[in-house]
Every structure is written in C-alpha cells, then in structure tokens.
N, CA, C and O atoms as a GROMACS GRO file, in nm:
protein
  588
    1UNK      N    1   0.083  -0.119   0.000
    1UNK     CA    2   0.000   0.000   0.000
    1UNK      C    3   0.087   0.126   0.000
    1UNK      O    4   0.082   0.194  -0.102
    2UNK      N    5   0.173   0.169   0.110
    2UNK     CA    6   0.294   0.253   0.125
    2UNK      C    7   0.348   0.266  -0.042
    2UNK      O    8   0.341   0.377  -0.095
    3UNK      N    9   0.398   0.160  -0.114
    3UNK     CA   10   0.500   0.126  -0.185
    3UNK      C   11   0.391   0.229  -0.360
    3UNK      O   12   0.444   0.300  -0.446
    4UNK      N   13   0.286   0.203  -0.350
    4UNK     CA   14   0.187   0.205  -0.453
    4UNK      C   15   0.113   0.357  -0.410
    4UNK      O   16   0.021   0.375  -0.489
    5UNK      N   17   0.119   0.433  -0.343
    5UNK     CA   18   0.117   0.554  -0.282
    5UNK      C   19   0.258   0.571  -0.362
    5UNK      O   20   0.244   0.584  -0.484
    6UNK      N   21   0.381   0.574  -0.318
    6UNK     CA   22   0.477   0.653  -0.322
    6UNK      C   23   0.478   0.639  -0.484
    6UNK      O   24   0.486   0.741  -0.552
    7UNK      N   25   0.471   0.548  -0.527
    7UNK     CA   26   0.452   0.540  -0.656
    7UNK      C   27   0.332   0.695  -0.739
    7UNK      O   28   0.360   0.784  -0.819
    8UNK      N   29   0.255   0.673  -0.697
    8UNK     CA   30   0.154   0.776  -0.762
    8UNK      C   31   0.220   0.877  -0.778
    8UNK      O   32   0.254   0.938  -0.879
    9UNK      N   33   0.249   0.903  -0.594
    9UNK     CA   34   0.316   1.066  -0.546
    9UNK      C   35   0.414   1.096  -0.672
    9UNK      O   36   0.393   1.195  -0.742
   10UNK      N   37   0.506   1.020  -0.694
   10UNK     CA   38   0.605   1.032  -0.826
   10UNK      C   39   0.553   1.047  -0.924
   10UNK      O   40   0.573   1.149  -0.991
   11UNK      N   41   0.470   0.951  -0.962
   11UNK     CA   42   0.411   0.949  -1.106
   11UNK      C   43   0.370   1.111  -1.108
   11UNK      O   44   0.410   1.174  -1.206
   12UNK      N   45   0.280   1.196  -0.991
   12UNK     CA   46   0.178   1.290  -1.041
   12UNK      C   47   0.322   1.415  -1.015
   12UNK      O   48   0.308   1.534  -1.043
   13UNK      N   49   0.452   1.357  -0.958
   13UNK     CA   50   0.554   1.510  -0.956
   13UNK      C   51   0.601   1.482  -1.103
   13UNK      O   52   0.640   1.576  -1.172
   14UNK      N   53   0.601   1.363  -1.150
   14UNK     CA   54   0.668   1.385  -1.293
   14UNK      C   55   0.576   1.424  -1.420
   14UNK      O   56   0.621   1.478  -1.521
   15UNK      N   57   0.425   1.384  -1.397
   15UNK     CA   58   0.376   1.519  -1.480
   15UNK      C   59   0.378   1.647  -1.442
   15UNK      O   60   0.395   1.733  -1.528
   16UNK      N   61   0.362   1.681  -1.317
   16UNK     CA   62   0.394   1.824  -1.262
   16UNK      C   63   0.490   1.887  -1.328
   16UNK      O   64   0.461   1.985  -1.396
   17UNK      N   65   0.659   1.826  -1.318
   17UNK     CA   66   0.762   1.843  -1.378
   17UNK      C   67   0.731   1.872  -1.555
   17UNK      O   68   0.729   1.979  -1.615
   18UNK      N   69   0.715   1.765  -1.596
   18UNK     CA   70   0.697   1.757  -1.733
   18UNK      C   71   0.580   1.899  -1.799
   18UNK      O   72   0.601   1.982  -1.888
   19UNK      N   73   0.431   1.873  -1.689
   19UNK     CA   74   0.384   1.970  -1.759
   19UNK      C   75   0.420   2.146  -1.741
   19UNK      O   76   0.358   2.224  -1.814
   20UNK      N   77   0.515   2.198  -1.649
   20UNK     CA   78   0.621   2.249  -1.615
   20UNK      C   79   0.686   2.333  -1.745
   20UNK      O   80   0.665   2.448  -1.781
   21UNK      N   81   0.784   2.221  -1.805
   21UNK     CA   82   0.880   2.209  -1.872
   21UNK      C   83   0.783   2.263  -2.029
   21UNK      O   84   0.836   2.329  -2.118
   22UNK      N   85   0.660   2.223  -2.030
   22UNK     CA   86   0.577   2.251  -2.127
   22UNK      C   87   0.571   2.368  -2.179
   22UNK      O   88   0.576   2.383  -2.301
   23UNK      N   89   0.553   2.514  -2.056
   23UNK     CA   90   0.498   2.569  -2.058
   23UNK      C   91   0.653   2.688  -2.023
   23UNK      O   92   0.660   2.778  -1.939
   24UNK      N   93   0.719   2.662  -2.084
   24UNK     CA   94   0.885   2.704  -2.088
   24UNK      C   95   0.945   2.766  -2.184
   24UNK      O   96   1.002   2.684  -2.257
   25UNK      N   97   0.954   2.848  -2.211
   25UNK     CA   98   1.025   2.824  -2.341
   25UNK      C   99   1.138   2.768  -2.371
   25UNK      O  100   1.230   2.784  -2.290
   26UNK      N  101   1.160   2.697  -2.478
   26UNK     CA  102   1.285   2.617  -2.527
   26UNK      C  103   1.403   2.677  -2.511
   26UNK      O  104   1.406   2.799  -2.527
   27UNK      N  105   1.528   2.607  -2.476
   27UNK     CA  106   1.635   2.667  -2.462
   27UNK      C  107   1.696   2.787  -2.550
   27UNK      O  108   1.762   2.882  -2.507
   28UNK      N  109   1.664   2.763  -2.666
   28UNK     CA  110   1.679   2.846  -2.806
   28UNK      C  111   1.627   2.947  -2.751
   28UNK      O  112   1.705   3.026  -2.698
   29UNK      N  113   1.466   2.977  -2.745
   29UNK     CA  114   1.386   3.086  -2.770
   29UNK      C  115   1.430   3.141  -2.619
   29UNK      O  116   1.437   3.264  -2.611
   30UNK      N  117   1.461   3.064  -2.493
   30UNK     CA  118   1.533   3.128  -2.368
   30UNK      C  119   1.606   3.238  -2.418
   30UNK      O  120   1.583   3.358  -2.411
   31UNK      N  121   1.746   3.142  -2.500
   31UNK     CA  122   1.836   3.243  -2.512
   31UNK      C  123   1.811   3.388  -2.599
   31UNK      O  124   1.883   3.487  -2.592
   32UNK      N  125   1.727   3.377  -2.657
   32UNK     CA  126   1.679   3.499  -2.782
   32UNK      C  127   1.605   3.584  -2.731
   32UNK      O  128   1.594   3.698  -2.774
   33UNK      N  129   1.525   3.522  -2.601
   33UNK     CA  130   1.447   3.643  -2.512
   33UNK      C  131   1.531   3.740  -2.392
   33UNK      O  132   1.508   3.857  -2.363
   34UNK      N  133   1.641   3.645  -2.331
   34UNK     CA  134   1.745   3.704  -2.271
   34UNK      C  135   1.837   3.807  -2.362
   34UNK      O  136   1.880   3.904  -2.301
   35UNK      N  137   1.869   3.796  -2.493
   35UNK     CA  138   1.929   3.896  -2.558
   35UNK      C  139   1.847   3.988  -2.572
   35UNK      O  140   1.868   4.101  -2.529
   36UNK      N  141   1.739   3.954  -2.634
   36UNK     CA  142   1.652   4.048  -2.636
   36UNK      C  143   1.572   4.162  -2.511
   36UNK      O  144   1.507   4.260  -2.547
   37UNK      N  145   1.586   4.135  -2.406
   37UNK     CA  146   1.585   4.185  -2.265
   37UNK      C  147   1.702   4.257  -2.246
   37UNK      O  148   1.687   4.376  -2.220
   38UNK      N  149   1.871   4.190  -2.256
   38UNK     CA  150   1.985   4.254  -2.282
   38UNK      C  151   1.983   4.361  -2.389
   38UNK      O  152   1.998   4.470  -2.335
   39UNK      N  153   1.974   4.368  -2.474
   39UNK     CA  154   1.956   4.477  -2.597
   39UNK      C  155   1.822   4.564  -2.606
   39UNK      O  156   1.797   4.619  -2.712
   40UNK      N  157   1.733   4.577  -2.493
   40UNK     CA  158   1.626   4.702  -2.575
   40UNK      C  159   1.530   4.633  -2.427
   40UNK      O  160   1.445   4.548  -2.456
   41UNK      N  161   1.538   4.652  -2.345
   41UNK     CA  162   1.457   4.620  -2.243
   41UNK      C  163   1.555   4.732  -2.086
   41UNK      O  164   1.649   4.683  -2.022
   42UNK      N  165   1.507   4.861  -2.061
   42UNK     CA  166   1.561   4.913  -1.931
   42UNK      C  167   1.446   4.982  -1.886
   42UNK      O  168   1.397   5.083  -1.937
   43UNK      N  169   1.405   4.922  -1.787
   43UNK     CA  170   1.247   4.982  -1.754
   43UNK      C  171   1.243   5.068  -1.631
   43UNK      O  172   1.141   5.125  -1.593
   44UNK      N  173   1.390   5.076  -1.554
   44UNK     CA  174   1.424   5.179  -1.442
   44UNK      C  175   1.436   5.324  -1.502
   44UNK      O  176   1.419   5.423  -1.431
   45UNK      N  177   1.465   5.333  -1.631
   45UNK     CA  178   1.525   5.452  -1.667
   45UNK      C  179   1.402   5.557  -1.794
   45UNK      O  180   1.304   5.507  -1.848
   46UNK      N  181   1.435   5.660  -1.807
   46UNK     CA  182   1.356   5.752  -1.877
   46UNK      C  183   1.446   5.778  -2.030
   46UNK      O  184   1.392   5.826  -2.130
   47UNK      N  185   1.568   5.740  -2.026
   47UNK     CA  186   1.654   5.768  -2.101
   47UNK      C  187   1.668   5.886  -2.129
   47UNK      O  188   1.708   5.957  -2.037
   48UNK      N  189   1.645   5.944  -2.245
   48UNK     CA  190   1.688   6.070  -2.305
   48UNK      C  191   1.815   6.146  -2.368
   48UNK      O  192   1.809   6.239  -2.448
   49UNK      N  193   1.943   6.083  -2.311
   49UNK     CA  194   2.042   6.188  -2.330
   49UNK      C  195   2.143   6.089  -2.431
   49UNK      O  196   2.129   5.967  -2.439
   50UNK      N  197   2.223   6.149  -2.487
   50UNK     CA  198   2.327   6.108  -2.547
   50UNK      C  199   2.423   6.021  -2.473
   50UNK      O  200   2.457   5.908  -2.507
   51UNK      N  201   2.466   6.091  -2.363
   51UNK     CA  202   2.534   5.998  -2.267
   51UNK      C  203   2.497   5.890  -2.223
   51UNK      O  204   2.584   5.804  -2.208
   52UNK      N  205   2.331   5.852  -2.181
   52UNK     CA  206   2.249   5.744  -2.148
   52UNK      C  207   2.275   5.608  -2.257
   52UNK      O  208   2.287   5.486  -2.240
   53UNK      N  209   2.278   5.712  -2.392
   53UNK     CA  210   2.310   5.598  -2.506
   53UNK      C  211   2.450   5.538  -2.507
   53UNK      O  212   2.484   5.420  -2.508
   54UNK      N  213   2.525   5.652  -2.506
   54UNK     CA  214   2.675   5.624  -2.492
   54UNK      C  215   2.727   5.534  -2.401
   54UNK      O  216   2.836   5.483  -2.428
   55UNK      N  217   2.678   5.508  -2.311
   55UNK     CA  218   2.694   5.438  -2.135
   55UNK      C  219   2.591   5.326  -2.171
   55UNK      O  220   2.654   5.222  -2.152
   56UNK      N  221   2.447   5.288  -2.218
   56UNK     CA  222   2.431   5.197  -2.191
   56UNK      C  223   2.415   5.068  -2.318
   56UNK      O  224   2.363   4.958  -2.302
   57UNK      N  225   2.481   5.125  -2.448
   57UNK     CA  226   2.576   5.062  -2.583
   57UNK      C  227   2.661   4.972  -2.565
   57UNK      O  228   2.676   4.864  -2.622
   58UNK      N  229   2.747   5.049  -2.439
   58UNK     CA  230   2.922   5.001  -2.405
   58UNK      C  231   2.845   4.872  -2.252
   58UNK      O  232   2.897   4.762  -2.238
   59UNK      N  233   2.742   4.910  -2.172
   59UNK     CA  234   2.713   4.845  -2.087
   59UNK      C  235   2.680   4.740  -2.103
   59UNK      O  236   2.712   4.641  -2.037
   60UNK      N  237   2.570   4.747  -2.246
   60UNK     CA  238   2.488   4.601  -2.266
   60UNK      C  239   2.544   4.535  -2.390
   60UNK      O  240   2.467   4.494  -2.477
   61UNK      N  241   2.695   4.521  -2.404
   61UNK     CA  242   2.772   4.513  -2.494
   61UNK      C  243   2.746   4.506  -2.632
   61UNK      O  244   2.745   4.412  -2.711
   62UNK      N  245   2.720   4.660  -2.647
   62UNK     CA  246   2.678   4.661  -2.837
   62UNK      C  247   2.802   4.732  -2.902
   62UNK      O  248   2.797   4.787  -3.012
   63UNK      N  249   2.917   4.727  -2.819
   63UNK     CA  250   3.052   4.850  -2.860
   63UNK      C  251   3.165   4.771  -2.862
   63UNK      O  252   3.268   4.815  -2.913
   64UNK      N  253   3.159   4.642  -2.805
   64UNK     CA  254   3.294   4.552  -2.822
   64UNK      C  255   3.387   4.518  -2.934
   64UNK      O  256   3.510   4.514  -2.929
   65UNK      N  257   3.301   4.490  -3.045
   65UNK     CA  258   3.412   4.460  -3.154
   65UNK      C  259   3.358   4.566  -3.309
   65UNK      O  260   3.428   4.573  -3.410
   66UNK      N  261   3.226   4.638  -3.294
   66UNK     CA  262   3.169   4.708  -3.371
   66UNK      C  263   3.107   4.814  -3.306
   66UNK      O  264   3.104   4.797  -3.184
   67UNK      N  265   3.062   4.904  -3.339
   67UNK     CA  266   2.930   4.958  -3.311
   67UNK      C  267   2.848   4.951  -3.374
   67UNK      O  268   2.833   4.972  -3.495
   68UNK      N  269   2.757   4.907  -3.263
   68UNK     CA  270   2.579   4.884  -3.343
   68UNK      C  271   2.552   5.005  -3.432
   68UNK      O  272   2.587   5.103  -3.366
   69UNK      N  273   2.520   5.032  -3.517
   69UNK     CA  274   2.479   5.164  -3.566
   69UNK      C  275   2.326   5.198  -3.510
   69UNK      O  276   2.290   5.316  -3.516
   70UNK      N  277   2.245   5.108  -3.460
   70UNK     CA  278   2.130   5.173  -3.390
   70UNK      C  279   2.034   5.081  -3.329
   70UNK      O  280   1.977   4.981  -3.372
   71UNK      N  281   2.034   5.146  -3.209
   71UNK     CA  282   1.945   5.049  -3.162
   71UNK      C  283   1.840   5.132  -3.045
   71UNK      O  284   1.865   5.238  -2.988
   72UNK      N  285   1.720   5.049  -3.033
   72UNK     CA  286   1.607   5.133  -2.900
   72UNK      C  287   1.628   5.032  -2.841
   72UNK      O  288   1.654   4.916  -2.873
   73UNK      N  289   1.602   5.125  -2.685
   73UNK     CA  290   1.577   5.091  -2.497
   73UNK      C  291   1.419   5.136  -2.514
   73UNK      O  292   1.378   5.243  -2.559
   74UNK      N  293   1.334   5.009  -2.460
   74UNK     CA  294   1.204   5.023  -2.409
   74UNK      C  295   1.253   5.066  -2.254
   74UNK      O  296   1.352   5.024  -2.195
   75UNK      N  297   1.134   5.179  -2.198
   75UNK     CA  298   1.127   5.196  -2.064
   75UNK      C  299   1.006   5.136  -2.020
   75UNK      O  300   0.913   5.201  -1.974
   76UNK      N  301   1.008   5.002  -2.036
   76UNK     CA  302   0.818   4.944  -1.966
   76UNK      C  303   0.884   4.870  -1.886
   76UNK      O  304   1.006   4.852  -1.877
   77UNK      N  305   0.778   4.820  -1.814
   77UNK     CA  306   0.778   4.742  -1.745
   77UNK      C  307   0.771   4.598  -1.777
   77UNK      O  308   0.651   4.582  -1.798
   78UNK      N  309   0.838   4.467  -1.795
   78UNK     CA  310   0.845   4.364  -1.893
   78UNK      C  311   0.742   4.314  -1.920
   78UNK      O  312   0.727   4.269  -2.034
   79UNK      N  313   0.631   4.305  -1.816
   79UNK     CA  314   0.493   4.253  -1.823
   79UNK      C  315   0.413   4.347  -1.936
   79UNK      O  316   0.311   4.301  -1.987
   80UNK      N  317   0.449   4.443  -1.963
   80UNK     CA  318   0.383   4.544  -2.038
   80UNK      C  319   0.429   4.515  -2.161
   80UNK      O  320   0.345   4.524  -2.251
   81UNK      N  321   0.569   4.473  -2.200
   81UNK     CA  322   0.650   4.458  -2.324
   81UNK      C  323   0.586   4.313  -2.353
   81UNK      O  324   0.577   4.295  -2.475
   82UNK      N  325   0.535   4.199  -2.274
   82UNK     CA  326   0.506   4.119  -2.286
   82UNK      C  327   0.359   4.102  -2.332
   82UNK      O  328   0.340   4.035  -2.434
   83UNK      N  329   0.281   4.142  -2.285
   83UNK     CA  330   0.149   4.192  -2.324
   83UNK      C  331   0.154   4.195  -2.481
   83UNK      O  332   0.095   4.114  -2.552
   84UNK      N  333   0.236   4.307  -2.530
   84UNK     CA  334   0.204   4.318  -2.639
   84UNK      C  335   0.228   4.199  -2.782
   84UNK      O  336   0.207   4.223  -2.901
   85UNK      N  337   0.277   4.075  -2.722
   85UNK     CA  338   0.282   3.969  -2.798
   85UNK      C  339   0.133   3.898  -2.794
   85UNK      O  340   0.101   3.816  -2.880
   86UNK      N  341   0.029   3.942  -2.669
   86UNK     CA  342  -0.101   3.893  -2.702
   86UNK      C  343  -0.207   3.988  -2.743
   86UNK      O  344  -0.325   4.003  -2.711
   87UNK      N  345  -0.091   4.070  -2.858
   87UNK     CA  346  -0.210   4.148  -3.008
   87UNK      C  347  -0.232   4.084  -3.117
   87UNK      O  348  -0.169   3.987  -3.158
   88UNK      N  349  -0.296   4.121  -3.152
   88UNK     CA  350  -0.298   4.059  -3.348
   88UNK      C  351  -0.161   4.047  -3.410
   88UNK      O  352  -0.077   4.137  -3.401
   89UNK      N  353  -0.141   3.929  -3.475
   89UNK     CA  354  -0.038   3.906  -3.545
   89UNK      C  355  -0.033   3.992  -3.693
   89UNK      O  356  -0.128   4.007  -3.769
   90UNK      N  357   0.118   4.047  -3.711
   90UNK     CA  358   0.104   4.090  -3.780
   90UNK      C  359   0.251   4.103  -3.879
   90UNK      O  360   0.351   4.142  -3.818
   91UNK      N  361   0.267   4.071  -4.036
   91UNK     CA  362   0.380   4.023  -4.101
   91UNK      C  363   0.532   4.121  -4.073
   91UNK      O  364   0.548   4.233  -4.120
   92UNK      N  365   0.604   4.069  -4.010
   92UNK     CA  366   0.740   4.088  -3.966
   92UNK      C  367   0.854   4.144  -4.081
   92UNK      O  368   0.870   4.051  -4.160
   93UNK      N  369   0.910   4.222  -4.107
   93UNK     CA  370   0.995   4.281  -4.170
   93UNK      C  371   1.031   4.145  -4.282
   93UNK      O  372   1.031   4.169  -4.403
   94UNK      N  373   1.062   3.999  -4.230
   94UNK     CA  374   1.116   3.922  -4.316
   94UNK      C  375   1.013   3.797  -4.379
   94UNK      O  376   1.036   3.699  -4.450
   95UNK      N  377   0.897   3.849  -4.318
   95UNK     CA  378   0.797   3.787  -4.353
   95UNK      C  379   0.688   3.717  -4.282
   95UNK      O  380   0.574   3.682  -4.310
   96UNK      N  381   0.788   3.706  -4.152
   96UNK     CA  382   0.722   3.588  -4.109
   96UNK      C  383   0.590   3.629  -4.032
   96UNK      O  384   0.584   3.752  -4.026
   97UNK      N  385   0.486   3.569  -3.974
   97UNK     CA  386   0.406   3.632  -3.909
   97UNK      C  387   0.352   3.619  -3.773
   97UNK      O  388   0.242   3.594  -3.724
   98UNK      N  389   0.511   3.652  -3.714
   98UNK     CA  390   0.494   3.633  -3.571
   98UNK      C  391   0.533   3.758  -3.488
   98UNK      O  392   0.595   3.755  -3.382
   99UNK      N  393   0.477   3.890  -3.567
   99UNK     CA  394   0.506   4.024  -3.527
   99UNK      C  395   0.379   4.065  -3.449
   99UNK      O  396   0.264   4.036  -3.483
  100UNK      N  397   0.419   4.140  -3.333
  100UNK     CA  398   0.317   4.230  -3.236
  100UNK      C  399   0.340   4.368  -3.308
  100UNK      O  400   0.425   4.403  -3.390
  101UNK      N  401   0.213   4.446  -3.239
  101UNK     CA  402   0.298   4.617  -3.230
  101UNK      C  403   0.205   4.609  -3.102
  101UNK      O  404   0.120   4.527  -3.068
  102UNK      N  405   0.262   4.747  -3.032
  102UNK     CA  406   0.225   4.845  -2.953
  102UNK      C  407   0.319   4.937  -2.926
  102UNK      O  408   0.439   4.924  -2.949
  103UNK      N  409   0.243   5.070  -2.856
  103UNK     CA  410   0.270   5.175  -2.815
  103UNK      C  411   0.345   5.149  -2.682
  103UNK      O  412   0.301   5.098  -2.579
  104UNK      N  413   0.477   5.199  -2.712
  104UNK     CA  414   0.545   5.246  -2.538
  104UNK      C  415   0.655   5.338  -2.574
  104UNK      O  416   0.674   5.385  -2.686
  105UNK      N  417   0.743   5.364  -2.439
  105UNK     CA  418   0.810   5.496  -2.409
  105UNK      C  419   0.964   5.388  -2.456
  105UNK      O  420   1.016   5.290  -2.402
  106UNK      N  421   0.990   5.454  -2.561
  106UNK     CA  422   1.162   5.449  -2.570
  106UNK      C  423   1.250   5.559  -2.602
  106UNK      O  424   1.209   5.674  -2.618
  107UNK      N  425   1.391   5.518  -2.612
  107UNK     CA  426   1.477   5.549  -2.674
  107UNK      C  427   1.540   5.493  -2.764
  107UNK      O  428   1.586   5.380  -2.750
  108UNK      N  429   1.553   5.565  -2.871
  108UNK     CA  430   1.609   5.503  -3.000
  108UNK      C  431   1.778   5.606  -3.002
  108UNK      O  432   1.796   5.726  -2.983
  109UNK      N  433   1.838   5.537  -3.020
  109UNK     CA  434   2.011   5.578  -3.022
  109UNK      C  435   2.155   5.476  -3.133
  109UNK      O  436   2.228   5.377  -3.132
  110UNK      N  437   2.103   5.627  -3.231
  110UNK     CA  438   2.210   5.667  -3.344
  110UNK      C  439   2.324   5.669  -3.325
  110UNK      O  440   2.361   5.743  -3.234
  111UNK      N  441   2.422   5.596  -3.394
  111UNK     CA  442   2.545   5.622  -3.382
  111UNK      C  443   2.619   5.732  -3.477
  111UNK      O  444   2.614   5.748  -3.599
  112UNK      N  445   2.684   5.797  -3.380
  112UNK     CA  446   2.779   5.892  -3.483
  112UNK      C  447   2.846   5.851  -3.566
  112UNK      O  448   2.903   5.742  -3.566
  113UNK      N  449   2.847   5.964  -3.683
  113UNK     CA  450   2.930   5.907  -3.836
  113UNK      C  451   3.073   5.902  -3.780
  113UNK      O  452   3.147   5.841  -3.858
  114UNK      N  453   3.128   5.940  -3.682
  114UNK     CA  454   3.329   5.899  -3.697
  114UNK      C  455   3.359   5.844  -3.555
  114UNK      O  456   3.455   5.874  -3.484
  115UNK      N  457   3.278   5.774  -3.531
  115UNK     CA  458   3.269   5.711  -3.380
  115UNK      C  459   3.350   5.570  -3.439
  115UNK      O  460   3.335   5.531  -3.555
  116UNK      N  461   3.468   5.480  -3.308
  116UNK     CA  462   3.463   5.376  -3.364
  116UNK      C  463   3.460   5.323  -3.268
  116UNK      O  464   3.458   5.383  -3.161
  117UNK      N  465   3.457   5.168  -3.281
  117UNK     CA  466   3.482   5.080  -3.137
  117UNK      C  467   3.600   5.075  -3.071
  117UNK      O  468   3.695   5.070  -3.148
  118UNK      N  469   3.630   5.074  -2.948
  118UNK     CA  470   3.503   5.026  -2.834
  118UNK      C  471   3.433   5.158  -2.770
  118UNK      O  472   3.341   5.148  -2.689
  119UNK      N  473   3.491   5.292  -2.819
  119UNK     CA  474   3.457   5.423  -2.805
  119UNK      C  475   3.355   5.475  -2.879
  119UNK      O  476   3.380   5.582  -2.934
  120UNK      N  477   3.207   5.411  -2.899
  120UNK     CA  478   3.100   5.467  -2.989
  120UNK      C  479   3.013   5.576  -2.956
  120UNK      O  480   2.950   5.556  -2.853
  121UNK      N  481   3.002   5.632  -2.986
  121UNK     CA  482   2.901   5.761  -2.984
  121UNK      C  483   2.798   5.725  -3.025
  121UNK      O  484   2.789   5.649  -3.121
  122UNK      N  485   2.674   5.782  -2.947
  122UNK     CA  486   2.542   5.774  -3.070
  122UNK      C  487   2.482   5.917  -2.976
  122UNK      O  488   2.534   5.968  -2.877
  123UNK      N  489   2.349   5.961  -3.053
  123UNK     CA  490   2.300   6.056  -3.052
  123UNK      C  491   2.154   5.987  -2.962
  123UNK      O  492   2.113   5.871  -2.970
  124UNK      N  493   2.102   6.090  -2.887
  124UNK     CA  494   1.998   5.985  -2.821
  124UNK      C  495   1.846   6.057  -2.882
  124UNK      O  496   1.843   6.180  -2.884
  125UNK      N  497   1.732   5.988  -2.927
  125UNK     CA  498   1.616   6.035  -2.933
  125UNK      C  499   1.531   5.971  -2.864
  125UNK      O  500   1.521   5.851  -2.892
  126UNK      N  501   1.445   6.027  -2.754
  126UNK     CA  502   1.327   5.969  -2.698
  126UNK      C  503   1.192   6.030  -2.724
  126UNK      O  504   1.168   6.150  -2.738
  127UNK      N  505   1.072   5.884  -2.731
  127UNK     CA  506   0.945   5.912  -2.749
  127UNK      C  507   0.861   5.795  -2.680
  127UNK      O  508   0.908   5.706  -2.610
  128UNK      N  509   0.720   5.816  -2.718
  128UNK     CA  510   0.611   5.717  -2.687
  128UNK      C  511   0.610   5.679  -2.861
  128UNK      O  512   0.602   5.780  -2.930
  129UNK      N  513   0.617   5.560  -2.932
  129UNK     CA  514   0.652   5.528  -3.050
  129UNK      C  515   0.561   5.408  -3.065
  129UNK      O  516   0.538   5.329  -2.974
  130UNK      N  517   0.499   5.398  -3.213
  130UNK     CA  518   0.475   5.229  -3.207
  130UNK      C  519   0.635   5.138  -3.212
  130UNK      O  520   0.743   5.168  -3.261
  131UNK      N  521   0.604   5.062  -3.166
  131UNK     CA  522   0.728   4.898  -3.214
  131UNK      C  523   0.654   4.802  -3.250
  131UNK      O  524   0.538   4.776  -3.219
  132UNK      N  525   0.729   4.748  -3.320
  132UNK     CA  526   0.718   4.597  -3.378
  132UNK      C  527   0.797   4.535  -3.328
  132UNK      O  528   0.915   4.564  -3.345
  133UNK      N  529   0.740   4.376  -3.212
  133UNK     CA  530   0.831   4.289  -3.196
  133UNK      C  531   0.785   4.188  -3.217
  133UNK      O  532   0.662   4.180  -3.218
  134UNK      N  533   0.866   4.073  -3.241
  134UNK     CA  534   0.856   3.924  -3.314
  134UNK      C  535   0.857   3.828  -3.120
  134UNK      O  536   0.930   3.843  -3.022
  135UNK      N  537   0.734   3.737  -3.147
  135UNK     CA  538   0.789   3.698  -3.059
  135UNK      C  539   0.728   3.503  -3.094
  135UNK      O  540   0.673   3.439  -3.183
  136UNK      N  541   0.773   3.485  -2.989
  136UNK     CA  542   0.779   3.288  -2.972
  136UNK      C  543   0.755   3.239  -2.875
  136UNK      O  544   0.765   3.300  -2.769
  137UNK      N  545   0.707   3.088  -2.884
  137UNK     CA  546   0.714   3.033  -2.720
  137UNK      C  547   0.553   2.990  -2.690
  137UNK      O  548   0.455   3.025  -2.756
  138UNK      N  549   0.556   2.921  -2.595
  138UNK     CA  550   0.431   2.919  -2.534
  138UNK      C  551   0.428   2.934  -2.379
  138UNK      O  552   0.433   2.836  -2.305
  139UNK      N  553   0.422   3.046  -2.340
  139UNK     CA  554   0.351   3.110  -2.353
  139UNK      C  555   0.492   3.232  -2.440
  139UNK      O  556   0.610   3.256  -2.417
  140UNK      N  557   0.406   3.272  -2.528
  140UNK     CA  558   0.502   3.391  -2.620
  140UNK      C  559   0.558   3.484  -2.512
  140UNK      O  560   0.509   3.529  -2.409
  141UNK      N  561   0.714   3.500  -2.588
  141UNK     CA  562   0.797   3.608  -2.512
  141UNK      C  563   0.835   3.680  -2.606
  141UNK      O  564   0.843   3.614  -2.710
  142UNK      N  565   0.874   3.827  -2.625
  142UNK     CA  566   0.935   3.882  -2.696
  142UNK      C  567   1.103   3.827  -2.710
  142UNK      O  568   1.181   3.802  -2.618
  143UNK      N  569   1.130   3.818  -2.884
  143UNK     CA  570   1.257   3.746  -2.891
  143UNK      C  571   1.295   3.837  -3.007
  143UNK      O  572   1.410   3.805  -3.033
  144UNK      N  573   1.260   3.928  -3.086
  144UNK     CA  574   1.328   3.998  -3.142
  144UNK      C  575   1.235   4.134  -3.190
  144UNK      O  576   1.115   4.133  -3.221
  145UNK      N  577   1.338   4.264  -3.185
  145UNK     CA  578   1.280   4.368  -3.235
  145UNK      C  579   1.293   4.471  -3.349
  145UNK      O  580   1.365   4.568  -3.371
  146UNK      N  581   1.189   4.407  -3.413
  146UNK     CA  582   1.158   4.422  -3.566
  146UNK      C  583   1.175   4.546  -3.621
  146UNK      O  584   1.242   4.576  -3.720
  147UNK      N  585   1.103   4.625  -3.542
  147UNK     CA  586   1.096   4.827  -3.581
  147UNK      C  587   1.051   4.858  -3.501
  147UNK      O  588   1.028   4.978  -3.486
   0.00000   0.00000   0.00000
C-alpha cells in the first residue's frame, strides 16, 4: 500500500515536472528572449540623453568589436512589453508572421558618423513610439525587435 502511494506521489511530480517544462520556453527561444531583454529592455530609466546611449551601448555590450549603428531601450515594465505579444499578429519585416505592435516609451540611439569601437558615440532620441516585436514560445515572449 505505502509502496503504490509513493509510486503515484512520483508518477503525479513527474507530470507536474513535465507539464512544467511545457509551458517554458525552449532553450533556443530562452536564449533569444534574454538577448533580447539585454539589448532594448531598461524599464528603471527615462533615457533621453546622449550619454544614457553612450553608457548603456558600451554596458549592454553593443561597442565591443563594432558599433551597433542603432538600436532602441524600451522603458516598460516587462509585463507590459510582454502583453504586447497577445495582439494581433502581424507580417514581420522578413515575412514571417509572428510580429506584435504596440505603443510604449523608448529610446532610439544613433550612432555617430566617426565614432569607432570600443569608443562609440550615438545621438539619443526619446518618445512614446509604435514597435514591432517578433515573438515565440508558449507562452510567447518577446525574442526579437523588428521596428
């Protein structure tokens, strides 16, 4: 009786586990949502300035062996950036059709024309903007940002 109990107890932690693991995203789409959080996700900050860009390029390593020539910082909150993967789908710069949009507060930051690495310059512009991001997963995460 004991033996056929402990049995169940296992059986029902390894669907627990399993259905768990379900509801995860895949190691792949992990890593593509973590870059993507690393590159265009700072939700403490308001951005605005040139220096903000300059400092957080070299921080979230977009200045190491190139400079990015451009990239946006969302200021949301991730649950908010996340949200917007449960809008209408809509076709992605390369086709595919696993693009969101919505409205939030960024910064978008230009790199200067005679800037080089690991010393890049960019110019900073902030707004409330639409974006387009691509996302994956079940439950969907943002994994790349489209426009």
């Amino acid at each position: 009786m004991a033996l056929q109990r402990t049995q169940s107890l296992l059986l029902l932690l390894m669907l627990a586990l399993l259905g768990l693991g379900l509801v995860q995203p895949s190691y792949g789409q992990d890593r593509m949502y973590q870059r993507f959080l690393r590159q265009h996700v700072d939700p403490l900050s308001t951005g605005g300035s040139d220096n903000y860009c300059n400092v957080m390029m070299q921080r979230r390593k977009m200045t190491s062996y190139q400079c990015k020539p451009f990239n946006t910082f969302i200021h949301e909150d991730i649950g908010n950036i996340r949200s917007i993967c449960s809008t209408a789908n809509i076709q992605c710069k390369n086709g595919q059709m696993n693009c969101h949009e919505g409205v939030v507060k960024v910064t978008d930051c230009r790199q200067t024309g005679n800037s080089r690495a690991p010393n890049c310059r960019y110019r900073a512009s902030t707004s409330s903007r639409r974006v387009v991001i691509a996302c994956e997963g079940d439950p969907e995460v943002p994994v790349h940002f489209d426009r």
